[in-house]
py3Dmol code that shows the C-alpha trace and the ligand (Angstrom):
import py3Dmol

protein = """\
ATOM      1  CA  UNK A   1      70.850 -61.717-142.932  1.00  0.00           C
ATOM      2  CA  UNK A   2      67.072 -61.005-143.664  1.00  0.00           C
ATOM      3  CA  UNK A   3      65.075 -61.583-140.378  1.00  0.00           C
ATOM      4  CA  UNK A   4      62.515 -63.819-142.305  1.00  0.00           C
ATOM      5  CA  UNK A   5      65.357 -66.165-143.099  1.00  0.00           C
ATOM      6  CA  UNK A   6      67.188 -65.983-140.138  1.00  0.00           C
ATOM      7  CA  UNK A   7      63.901 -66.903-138.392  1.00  0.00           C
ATOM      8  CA  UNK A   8      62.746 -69.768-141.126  1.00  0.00           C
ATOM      9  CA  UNK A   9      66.746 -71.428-140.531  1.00  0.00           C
ATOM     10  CA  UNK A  10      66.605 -71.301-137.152  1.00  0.00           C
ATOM     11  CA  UNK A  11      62.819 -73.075-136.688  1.00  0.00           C
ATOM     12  CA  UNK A  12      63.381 -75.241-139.507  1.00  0.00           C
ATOM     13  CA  UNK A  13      59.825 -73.257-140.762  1.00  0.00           C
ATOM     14  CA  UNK A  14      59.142 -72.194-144.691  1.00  0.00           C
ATOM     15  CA  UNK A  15      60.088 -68.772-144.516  1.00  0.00           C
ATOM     16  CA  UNK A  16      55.841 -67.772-145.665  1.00  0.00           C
ATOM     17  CA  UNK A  17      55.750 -69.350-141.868  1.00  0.00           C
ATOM     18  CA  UNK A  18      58.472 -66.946-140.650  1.00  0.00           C
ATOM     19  CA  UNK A  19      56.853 -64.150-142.687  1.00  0.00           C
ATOM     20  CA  UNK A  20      53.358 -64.633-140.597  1.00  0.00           C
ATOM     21  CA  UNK A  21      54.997 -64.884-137.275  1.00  0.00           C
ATOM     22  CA  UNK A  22      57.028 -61.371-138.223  1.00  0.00           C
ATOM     23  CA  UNK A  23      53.542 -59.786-139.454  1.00  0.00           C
ATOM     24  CA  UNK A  24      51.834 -60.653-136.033  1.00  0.00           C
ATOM     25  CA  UNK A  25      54.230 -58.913-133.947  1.00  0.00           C
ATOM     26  CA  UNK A  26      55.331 -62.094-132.196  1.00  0.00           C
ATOM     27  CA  UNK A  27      59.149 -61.234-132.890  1.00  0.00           C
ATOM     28  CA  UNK A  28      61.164 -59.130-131.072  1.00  0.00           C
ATOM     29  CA  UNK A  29      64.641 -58.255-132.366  1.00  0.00           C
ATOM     30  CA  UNK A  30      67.427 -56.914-129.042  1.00  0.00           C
ATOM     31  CA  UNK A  31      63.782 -56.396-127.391  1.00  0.00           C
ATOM     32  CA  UNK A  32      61.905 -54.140-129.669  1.00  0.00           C
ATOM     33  CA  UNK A  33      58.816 -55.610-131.529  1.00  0.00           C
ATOM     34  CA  UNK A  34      59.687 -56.128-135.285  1.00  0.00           C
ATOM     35  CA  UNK A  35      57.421 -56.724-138.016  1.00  0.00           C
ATOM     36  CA  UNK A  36      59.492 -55.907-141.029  1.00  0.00           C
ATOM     37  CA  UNK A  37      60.610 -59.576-142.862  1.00  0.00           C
ATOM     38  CA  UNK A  38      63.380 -57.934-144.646  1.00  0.00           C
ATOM     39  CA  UNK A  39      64.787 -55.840-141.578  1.00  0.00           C
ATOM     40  CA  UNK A  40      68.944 -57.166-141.602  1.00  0.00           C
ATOM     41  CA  UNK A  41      70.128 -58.328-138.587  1.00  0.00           C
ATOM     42  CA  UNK A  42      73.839 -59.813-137.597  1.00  0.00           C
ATOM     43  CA  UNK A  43      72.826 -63.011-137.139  1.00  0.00           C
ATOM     44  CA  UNK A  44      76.106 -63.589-135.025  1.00  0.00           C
ATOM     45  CA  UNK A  45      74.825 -60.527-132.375  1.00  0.00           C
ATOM     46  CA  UNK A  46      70.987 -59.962-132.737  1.00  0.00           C
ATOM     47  CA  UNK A  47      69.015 -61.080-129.885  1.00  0.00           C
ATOM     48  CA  UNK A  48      65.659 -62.836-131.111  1.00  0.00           C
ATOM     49  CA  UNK A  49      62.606 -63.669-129.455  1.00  0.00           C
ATOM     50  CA  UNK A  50      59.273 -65.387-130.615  1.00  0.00           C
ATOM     51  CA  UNK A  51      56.704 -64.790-128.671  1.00  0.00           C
ATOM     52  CA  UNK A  52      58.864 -63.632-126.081  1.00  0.00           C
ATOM     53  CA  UNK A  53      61.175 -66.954-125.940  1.00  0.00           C
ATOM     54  CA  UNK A  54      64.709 -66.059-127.161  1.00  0.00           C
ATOM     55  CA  UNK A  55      66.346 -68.185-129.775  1.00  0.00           C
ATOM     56  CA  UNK A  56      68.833 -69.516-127.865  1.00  0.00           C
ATOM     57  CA  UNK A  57      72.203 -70.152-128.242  1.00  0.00           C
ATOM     58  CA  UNK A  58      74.264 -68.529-131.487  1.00  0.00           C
ATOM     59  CA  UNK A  59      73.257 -68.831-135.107  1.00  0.00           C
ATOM     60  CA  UNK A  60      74.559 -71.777-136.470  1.00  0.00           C
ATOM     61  CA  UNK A  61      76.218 -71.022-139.410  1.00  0.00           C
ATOM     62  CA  UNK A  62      76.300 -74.866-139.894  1.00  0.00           C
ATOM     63  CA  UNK A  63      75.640 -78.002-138.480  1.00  0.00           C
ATOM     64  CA  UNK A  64      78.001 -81.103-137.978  1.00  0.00           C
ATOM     65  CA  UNK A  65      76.235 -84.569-136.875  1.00  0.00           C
ATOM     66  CA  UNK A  66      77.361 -87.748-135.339  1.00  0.00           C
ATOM     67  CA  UNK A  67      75.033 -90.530-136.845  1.00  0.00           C
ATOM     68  CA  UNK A  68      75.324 -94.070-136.054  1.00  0.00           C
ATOM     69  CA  UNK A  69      74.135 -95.603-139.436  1.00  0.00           C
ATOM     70  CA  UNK A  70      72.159 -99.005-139.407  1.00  0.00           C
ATOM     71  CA  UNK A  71      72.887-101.941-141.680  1.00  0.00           C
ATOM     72  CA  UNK A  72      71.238-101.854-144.937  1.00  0.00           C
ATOM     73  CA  UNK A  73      70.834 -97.491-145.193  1.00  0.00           C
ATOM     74  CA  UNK A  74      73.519 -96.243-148.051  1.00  0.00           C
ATOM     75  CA  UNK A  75      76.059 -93.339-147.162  1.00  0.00           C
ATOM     76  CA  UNK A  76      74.473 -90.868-149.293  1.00  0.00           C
ATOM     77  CA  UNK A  77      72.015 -88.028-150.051  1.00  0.00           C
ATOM     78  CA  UNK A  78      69.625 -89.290-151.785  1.00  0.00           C
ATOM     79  CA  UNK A  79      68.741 -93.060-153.345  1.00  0.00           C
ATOM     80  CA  UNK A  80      65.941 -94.090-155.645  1.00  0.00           C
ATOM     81  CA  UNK A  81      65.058 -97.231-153.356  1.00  0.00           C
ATOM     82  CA  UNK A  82      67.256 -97.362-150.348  1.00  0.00           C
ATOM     83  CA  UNK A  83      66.674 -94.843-147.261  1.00  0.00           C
ATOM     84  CA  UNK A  84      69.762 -92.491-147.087  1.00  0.00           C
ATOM     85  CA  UNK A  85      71.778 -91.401-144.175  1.00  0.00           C
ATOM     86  CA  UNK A  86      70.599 -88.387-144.852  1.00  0.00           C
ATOM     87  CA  UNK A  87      67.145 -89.491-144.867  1.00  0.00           C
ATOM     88  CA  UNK A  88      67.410 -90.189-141.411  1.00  0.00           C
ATOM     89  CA  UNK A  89      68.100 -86.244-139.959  1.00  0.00           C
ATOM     90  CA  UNK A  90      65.582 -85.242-142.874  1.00  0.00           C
ATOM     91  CA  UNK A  91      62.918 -84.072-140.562  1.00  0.00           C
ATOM     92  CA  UNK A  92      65.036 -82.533-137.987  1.00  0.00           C
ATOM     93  CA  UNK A  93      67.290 -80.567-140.478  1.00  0.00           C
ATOM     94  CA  UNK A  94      64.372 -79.763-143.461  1.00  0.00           C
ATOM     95  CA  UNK A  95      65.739 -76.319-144.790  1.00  0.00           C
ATOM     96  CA  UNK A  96      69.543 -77.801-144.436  1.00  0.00           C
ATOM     97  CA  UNK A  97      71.490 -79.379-147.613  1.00  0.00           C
ATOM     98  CA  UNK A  98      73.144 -82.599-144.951  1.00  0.00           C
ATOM     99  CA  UNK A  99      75.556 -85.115-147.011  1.00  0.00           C
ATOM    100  CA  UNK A 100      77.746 -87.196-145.298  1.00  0.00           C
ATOM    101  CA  UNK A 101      81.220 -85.858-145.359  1.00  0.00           C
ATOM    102  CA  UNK A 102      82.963 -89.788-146.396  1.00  0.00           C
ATOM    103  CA  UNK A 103      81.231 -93.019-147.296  1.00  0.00           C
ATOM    104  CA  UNK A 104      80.449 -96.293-145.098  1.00  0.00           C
ATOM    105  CA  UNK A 105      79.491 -99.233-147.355  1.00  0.00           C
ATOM    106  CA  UNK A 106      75.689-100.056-146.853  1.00  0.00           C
ATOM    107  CA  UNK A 107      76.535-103.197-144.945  1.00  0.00           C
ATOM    108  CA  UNK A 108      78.809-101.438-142.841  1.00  0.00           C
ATOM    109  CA  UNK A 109      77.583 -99.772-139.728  1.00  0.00           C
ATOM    110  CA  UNK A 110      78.577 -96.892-136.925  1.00  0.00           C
ATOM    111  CA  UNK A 111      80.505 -93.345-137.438  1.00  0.00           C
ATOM    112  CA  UNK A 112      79.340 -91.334-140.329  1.00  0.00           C
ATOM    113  CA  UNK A 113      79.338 -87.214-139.944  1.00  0.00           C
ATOM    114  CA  UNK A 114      76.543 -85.499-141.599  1.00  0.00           C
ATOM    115  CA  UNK A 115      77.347 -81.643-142.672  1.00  0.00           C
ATOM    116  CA  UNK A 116      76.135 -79.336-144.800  1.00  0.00           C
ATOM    117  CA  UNK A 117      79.290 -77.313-144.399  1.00  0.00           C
ATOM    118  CA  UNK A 118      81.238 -78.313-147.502  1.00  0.00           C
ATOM    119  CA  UNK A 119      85.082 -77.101-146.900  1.00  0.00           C
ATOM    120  CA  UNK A 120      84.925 -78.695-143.817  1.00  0.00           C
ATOM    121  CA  UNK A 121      84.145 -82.163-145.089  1.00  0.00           C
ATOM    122  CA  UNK A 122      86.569 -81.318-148.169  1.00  0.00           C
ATOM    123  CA  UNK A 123      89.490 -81.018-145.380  1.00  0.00           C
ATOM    124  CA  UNK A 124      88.567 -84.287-142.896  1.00  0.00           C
ATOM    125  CA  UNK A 125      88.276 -86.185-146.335  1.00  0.00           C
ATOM    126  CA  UNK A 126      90.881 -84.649-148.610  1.00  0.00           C
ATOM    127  CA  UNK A 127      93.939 -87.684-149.269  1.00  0.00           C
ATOM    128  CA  UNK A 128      96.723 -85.173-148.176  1.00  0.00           C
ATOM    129  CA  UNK A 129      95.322 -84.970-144.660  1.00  0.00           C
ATOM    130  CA  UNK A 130      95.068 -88.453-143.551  1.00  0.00           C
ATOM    131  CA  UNK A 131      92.069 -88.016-140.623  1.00  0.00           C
ATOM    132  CA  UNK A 132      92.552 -91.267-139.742  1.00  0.00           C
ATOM    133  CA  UNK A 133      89.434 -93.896-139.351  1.00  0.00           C
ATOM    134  CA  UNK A 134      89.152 -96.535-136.595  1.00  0.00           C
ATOM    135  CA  UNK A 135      87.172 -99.656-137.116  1.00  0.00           C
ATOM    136  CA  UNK A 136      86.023-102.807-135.443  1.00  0.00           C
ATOM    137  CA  UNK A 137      86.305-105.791-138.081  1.00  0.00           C
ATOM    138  CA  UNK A 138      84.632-109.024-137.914  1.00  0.00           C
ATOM    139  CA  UNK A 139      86.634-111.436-140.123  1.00  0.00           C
ATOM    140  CA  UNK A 140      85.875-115.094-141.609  1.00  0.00           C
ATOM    141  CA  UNK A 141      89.313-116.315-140.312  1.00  0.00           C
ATOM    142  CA  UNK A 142      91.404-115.546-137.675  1.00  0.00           C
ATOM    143  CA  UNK A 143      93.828-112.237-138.016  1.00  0.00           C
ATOM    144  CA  UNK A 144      97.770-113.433-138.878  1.00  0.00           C
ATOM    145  CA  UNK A 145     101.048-112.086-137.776  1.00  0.00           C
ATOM    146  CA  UNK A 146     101.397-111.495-141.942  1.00  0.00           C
ATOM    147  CA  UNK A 147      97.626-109.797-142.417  1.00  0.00           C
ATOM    148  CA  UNK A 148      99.297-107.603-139.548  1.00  0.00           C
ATOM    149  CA  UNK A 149     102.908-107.261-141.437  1.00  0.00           C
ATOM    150  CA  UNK A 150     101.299-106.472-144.662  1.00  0.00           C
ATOM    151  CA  UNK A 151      98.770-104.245-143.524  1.00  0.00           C
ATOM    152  CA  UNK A 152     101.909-101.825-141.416  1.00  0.00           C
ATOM    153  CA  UNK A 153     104.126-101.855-144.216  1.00  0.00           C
ATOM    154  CA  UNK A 154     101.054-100.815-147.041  1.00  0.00           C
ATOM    155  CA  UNK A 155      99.047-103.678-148.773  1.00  0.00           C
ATOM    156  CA  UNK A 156      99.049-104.112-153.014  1.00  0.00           C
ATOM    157  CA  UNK A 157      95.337-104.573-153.973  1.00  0.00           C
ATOM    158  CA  UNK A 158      94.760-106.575-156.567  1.00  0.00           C
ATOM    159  CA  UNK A 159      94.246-103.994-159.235  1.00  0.00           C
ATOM    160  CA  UNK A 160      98.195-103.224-158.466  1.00  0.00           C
ATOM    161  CA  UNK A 161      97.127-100.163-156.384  1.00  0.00           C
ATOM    162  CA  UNK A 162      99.767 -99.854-153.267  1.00  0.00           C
ATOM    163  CA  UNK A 163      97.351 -98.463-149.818  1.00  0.00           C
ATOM    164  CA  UNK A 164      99.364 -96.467-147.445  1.00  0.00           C
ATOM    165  CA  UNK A 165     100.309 -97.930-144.039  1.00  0.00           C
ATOM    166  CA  UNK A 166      97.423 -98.882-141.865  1.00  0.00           C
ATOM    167  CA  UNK A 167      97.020-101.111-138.627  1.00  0.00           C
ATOM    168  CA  UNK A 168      95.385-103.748-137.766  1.00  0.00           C
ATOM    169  CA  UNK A 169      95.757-105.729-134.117  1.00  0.00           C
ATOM    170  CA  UNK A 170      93.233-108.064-132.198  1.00  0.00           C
ATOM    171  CA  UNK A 171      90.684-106.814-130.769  1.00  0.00           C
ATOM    172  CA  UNK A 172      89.156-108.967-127.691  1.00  0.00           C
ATOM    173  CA  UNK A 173      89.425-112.431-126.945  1.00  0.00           C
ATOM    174  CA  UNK A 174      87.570-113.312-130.614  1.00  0.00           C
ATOM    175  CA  UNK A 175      90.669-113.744-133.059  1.00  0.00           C
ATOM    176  CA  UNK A 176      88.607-112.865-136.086  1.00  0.00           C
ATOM    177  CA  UNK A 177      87.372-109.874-134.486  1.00  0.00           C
ATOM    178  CA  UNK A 178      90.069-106.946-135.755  1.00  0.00           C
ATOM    179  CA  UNK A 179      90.611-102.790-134.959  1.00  0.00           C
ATOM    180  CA  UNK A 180      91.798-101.731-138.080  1.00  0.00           C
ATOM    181  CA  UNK A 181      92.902 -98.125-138.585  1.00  0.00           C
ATOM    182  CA  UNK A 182      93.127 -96.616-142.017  1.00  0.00           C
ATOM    183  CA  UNK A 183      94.717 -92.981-142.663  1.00  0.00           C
ATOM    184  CA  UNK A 184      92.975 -92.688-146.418  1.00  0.00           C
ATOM    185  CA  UNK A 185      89.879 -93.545-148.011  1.00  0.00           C
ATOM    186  CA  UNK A 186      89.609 -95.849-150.394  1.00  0.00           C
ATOM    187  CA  UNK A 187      86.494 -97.445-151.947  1.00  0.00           C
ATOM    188  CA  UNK A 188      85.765-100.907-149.838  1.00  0.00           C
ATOM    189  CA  UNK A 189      89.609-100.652-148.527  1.00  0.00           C
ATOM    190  CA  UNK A 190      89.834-102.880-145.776  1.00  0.00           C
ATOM    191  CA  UNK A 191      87.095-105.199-147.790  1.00  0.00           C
ATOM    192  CA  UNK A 192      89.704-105.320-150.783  1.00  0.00           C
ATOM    193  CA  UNK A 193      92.929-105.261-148.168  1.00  0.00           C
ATOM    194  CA  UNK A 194      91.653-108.305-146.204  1.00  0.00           C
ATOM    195  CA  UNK A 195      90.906-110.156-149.494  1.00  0.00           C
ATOM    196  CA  UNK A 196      94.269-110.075-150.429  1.00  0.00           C
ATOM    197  CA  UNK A 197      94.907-112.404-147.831  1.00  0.00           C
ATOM    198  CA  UNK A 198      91.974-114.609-148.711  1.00  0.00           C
ATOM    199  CA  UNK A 199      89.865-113.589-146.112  1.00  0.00           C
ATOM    200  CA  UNK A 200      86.338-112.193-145.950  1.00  0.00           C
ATOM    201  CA  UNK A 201      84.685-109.303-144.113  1.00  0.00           C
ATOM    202  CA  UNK A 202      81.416-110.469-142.029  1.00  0.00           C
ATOM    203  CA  UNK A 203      81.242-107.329-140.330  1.00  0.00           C
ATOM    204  CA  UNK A 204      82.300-103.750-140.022  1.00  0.00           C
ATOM    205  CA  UNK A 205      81.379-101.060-137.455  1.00  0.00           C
ATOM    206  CA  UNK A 206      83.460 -97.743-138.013  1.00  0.00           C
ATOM    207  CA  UNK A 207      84.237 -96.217-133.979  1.00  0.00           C
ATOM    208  CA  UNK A 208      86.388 -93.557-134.860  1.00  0.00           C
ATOM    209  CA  UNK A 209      86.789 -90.460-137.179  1.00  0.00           C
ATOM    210  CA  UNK A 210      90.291 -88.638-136.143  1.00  0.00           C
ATOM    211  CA  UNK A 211      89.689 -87.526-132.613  1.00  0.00           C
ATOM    212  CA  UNK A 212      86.247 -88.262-132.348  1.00  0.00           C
ATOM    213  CA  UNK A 213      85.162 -91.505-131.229  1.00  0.00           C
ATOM    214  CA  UNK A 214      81.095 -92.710-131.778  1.00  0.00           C
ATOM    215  CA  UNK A 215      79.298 -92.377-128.685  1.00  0.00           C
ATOM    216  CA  UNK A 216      78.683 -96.098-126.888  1.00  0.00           C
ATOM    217  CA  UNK A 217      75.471 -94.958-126.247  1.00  0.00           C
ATOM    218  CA  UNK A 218      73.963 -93.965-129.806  1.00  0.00           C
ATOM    219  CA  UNK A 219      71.609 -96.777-130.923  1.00  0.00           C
ATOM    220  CA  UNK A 220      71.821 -97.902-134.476  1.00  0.00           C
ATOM    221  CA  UNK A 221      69.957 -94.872-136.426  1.00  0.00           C
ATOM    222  CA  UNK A 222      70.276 -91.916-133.726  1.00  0.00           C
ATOM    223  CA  UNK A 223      72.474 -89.438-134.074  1.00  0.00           C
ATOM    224  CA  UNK A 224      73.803 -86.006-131.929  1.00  0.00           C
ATOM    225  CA  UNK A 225      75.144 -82.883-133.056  1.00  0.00           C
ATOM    226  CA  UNK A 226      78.957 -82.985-132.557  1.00  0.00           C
ATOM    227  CA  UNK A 227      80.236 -80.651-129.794  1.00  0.00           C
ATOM    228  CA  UNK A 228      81.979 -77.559-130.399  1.00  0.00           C
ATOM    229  CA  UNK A 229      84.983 -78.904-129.152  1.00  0.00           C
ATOM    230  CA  UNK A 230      84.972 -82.102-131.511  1.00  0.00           C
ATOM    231  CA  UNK A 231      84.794 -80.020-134.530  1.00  0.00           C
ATOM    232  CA  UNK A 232      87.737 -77.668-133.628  1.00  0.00           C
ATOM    233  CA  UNK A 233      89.660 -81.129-132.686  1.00  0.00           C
ATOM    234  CA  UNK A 234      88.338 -82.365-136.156  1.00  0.00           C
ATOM    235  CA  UNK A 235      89.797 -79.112-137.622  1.00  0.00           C
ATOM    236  CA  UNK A 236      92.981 -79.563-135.924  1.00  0.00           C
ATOM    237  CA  UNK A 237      93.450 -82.957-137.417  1.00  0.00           C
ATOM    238  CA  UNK A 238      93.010 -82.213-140.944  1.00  0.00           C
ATOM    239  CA  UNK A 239      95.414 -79.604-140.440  1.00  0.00           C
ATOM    240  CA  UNK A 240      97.986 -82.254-139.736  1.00  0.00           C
TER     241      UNK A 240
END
"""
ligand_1 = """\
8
URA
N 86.319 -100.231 -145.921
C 85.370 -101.038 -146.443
O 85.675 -102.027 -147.099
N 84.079 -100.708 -146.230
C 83.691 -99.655 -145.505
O 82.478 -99.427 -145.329
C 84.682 -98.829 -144.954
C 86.004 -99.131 -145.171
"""
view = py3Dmol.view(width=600, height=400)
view.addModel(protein, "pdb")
view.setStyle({"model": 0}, {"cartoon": {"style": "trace"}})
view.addModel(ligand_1, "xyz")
view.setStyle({"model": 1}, {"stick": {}})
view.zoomTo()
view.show()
C-alpha cells in the first residue's frame, strides 16, 4: 500500500493531509525519515511513526463494531430524515464504508455490528449459517406454554411462510417479559411470530449475536470495537 494512504486510513485524515505530513519529514517508515507519498510499504510489517509516535498496533485491514443502537435511529447506512446507525461511528470511522452487517427494526434497541468488511457480514447473515440472535422481549400479554410449543416446533406466519425452530422461555419474574432466540433473519420475525398468537411486541432489546453477547455496560448510542477474539468466535459460528 501507498504510504499516503496507509497514513490517511490509519488517522482517519484526507490523504492531501497525509501528503503534507509526508512532505515535512514528520514520517518515519522502520526508522528512516520518508518523504515520498507513493513509497509502498507492507502495511502488515512496516513500522510507522509521525512525528516520532509509532502507529500502534497492526493495520487494520477492517473494522468490526459493537453498537448499542437507541430507539428511534434505523439499521442502515444512510436515511433521508432519520439518523443512521451508521451515522453514529461517522466521525470516528470518516474514510471507512460502515453498514450494519443485519437489521434491528427502528423501535428495537441493543446489538447491531457495524463493518465495512463485506464477506464477513455475508457469512454471520447468510440463511445457511444460522448465527443465532438472542433477544429480550417485552410482550402485551403474558408468554403461554403454546407461544412456547409453537415457537420450538417452527411458527406459520400469516403469509403461510413456515420460520425455523426458535425459543422462547421467561425471562425474570415479569411474565410478559420473554428471551427469544432466533437462528434466521426474517423481516420483523418475532413481531410477526408473536402476532400469530394475538399478542403484541412493546419492546425489544437484541443481547446476543452468536457468541457475542452486548456489553452491560454500553449506554444506548456507544459502541466498542469487537475484540479479536469475538470476531474469530463470530467466524467460527458461521462456519457451523
Ligand atoms: N424481530 C423483529 O420483529 N424486530 C426486530 O427488530 C428484530 C427481530
Amino acid at each position: 500500500m501507498r504510504l499516503d494512504k496507509y497514513l490517511a486510513e490509519r488517522l482517519g485524515i484526507p490523504r492531501s493531509e497525509s501528503r503534507k505530513r509526508i512532505a515535512a519529514g514528520a514520517v518515519t517508515v522502520n526508522g528512516v525519515p520518508c518523504r515520498k507519498a507513493d513509497t509502498q510499504l507492507d502495511e502488515h510489517t512496516a513500522e510507522v511513526a509521525v512525528n516520532g509516535t509509532p502507529l500502534s498496533g497492526q493495520y487494520e485491514k477492517y473494522v468490526y463494531l459493537m453498537l448499542n443502537k437507541p430507539e428511534g435511529v434505523v439499521s442502515a447506512s444512510r436515511d433521508k430524515r432519520d439518523t443512521t446507525v451508521t451515522d453514529l461511528v461517522a466521525q470516528a470511522y470518516p474514510r471507512r464504508q460502515l453498514f450494519p452487517a443485519g437489521r434491528l427494526d427502528k423501535t428495537s434497541t441493543g446489538f447491531v455490528l457495524l463493518t465495512d468488511d463485506g464477506g464477513f457480514a455475508h457469512d454471520i447473515l447468510a440463511p445457511g449459517r444460522h448465527v443465532s440472535k438472542e433477544y429480550i422481549v417485552t410482550l402485551d400479554t403474558p408468554l403461554t406454554p403454546a407461544m412456547q410449543a409453537g415457537f420450538a416446533a417452527g411458527v406459520t406466519l400469516a403469509d403461510g411462510q413456515t420460520m425455523d425452530p426458535a425459543e422462547a422461555e421467561p425471562w425474570g419474574a415479569d411474565p410478559c417479559v420473554v428471551k427469544v432466540t432466533l437462528h434466521q433473519g426474517v423481516y420483523h420475525q418475532i413481531k410477526r411470530m408473536f402476532g400469530v398468537y394475538g399478542a403484541g411486541v412493546n419492546g425489544l432489546h437484541r443481547t446476543a449475536i452468536g457468541p457475542v453477547a452486548l456489553d452491560q455496560g454500553l449506554e444506548p448510542g456507544c459502541w466498542r470495537p469487537l475484540t479479536t477474539e469475538e470476531v474469530e468466535a463470530l467466524r467460527r459460528a458461521s462456519r457451523g
